[in-house]
Phi, psi and omega in degrees: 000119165306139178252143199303085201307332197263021170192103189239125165283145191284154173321147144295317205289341186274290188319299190308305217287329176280316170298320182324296188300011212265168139268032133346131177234166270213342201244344180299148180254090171300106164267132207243087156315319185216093174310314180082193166280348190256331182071026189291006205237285193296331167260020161230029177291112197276048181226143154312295196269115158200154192246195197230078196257102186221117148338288121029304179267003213032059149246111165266142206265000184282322181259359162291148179234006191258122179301126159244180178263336171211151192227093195242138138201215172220122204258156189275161198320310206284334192239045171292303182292310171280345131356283182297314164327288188282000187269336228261348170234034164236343171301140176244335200235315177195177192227103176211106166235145184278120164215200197239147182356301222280333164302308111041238167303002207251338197254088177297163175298325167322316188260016175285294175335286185341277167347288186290316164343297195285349159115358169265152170212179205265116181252339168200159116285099151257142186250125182233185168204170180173124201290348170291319197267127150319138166066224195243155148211165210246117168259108187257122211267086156281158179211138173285056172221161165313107200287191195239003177263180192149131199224187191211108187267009189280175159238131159302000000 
């Protein structure tokens, strides 16, 4: 029997450390788009209000509509884009989500534009790692302010 690839939990000691870095406020309203089962990202969200999305439980995080101010986890492998698609529009304030290379790779000049169109842009890259996970993987920090990216749409 194959094992399912696509849900692998993030460490805790990894999440706190990653939330540590957020310019989070205490008063702000947070969503953990894809909780999972242990929900490690949503029970160490440090703000009063915050919510919760886990398929599983019947939240598909696709069909949420309710503005938060941040939109944080780790989306599962297979839905990373489209995640990041639906967070840039229910998001007020920020964005940080954790994925892998093909996530990553995934954010063409196109879907940057997209993006930044939506008022976000890319404020930071942290490179984490964790010996259960292939490779490197990336908490990628949007924010509604003027990021630190700049592309090119032509092609060469």
């Amino acid at each position: 029997m194959l094992k399912d690839i696509t849900f692998y939990y993030t460490n805790e000691k990894m999440v706190k450390d990653l939330i540590s870095i957020l310019p989070i406020k205490k008063t702000d309203t947070v969503l953990d788009a894809g909780s999972g089962k242990n929900k490690v990202w949503f029970n160490n969200f440090p703000v009063e209000e915050k919510y919760e999305c886990e398929i599983e439980d019947g939240c598909d995080f696709m069909e949420w509509n309710k503005r938060v101010d941040w939109i944080i986890g780790n989306p599962p492998f297979d839905k990373q884009k489209c995640f990041l698609e639906q967070a840039v529009k229910i998001a007020q304030k920020g964005i940080a989500f954790l994925g892998n290379i093909n996530f990553w790779n995934g954010l063409t000049s196109k879907r940057l534009e997209t993006i930044k169109n939506d008022g976000f842009e890319l404020q930071r890259i942290h490179i984490v790692s964790d010996k259960r996970w292939f490779g490197r993987y990336y908490f990628l920090i949007f924010e509604k302010k003027k990021g630190i990216l700049s592309w090119e749409r032509k092609t060469y």
